[in-house]
Every structure is written in C-alpha cells, then in structure tokens.
N, C-alpha and C positions, 0 to 999 in steps of 0.2 A: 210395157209388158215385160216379165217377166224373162230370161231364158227356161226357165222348167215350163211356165205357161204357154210360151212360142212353141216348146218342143211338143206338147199336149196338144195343141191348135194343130200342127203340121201332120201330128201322128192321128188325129182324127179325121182331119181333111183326107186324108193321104189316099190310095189307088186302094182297093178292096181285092183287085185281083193280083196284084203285084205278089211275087214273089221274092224274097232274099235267098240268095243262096250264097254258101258263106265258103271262102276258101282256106287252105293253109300252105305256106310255101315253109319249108324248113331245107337248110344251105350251110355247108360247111367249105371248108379253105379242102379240106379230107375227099372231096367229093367232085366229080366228073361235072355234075348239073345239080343242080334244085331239085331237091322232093317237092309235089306238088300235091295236092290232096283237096276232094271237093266232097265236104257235108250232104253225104244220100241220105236223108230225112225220108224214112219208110220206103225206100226203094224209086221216090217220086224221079230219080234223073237215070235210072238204069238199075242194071245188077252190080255187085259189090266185086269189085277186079276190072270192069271197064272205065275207060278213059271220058271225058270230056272235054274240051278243046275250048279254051277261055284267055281272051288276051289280060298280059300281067300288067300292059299299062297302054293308056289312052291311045289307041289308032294303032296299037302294036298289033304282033303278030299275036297267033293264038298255040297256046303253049297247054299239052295232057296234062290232065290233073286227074288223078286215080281218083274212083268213087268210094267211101268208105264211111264207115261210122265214126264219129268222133265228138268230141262235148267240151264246148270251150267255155270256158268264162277269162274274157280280156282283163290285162293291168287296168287298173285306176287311179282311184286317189283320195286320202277321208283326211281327218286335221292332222293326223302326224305323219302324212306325206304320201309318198308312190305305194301301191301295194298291189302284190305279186298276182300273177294271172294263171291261170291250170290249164289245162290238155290234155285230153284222156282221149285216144285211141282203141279200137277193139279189132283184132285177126291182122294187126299188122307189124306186129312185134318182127317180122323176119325185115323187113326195110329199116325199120331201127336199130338192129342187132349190127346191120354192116356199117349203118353210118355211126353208132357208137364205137363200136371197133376199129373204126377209123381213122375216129377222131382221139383215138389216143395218144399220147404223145405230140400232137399240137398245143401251140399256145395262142391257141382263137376259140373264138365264141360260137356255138354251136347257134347263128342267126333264125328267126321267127319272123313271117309275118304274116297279117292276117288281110284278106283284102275283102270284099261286098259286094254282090252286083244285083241292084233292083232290076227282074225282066218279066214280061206279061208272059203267061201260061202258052207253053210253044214257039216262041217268040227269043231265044236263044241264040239264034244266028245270026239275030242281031244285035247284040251285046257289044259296043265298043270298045268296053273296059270299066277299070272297076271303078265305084264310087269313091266319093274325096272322102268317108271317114273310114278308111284303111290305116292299120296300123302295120306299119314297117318300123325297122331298127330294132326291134326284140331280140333281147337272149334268152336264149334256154340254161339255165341256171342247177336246174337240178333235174334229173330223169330216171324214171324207174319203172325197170322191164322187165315183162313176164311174159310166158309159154303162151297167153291169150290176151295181153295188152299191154302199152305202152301208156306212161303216165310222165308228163313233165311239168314242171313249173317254168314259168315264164315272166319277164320282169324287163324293164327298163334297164340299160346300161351303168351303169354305176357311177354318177355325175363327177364323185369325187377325184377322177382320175382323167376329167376332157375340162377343156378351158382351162389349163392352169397356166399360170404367170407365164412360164417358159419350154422350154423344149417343143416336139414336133407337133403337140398338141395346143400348144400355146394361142389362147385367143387374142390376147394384144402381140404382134410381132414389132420387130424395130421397123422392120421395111414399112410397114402402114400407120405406126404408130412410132414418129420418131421422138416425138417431144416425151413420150413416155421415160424413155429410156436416155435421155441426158442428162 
C-alpha cells in the first residue's frame, strides 16, 4: 500500500467527532517567554483575548495560549526542494510590533513552531500534549505588519550553513570521528 493510500485509509477510518485544534508558538533570543497562540476557528474555544492552557510537550506542564484568528499553510516540499510556509494573523499586530522591535539588532532567528492536538468535543482537560506531526525548528524569514494584521513567511533553516566539515556546527568532529581527520 501506498503512503498517499494509507493516509486516505487512516483519514477515513478516522474519529468523526475529533477535533484539531492547531497551535503557534513564536520565540525570540529578544523575548522574556514564547508567544503562544491558539487557532479560535468561529469562536468554537472562547472569545478572542482569552487564554487556553495546553501543555507544549508530552506530560508537560500546561502553558496560555492567546485565542485568535490566524491561517497557516506549513513548509513542505515539490521537485525543486523545501518550499516556504505563510502566517497571517488578524487584531494582533500590537504583540508583533514589540517582538519585532525587539528583535532588532540581534543576530538570531525569529523561531516558529507549529504543534496539533487531536481531542473529543469537551474533552480538553485531558489533552496530554501535542501530536507527533508538530513542526518545530522554523524560521520566520520575512514579516509584514500592519495597523490590523501580521503576515509572515516561514521556512526551514537554511541547510547550507549546519553540518558543515568544521567549526561548532560541524557534523563529523575529530573527537568521534578520528580516522576522518588523520
């Protein structure tokens, strides 16, 4: 069987009542804590400024995530390789304004990531964390802000500059790889 087949089988098998509710964690070096933000799709988790309490990893603690509108489409990937992911926000441009303004004058990545959490209607408080196809490690790349929304692209690290021959990012080292380097 297929993997596109298996995914079609799994997604029709799948719970009818289940619900996805999709989160965003955005994190800077500039920043006290993680912005946390949770996809209110038609008001269905609250009103738009309250918080919901969701742990960020397996058995962890549980961590507010603002309610808010927002519309992602994640990174992927077609023949000519990695291709960029979007983030459109609405009414929260003033939480981006400080973390942009922040992050000026550093030389770090304004970090992304996206995490999932399958739970039955009401059934919230028991959520132990998030599902295994969570994407962590994203950058935000390019961002653009206005008086009633925030817009960013988002992407994969930039391979060209991790794993290389040498220095602190060096995948083969001397210490674990001696024979390399005699």
């Amino acid at each position: 069987m297929t993997l596109s087949a298996a995914l079609r089988e799994a997604y029709a098998s799948g719970d009818e009542e289940g619900v996805v509710i999709e989160t965003l964690e955005v994190d800077h070096a500039s920043l006290d804590g993680a912005i946390r933000l949770v996809r209110n799709v038609d008001g269905q988790l609250g009103e738009p400024g309250e918080t919901l309490s969701l742990p960020v990893e397996a058995g962890g603690p549980r961590e507010p995530h603002l309610l808010c509108a927002f519309e992602l489409i994640a990174p992927g990937a077609d023949s000519d390789g990695p291709t960029d992911g979007k983030i459109r926000m609405d009414n929260v441009s003033d939480l981006f304004h400080e973390l942009l303004k922040g992050a000026i004058g550093y030389d770090a990545a304004i970090r992304v990531t996206i995490r999932f959490y399958r739970v039955l209607p009401g059934q919230i408080d028991k959520v132990a964390g998030p599902d295994d196809d969570s994407f962590s490690g994203l950058e935000m790349t390019a961002v653009e802000l206005s008086a009633d929304s925030a817009e960013g692209t988002i992407a994969w690290p930039d391979g060209r500059q991790q794993n290389v021959p040498s220095g602190p990012d060096a995948f083969f080292d001397r210490a674990n790889y001696p024979a390399l380097f005699t």
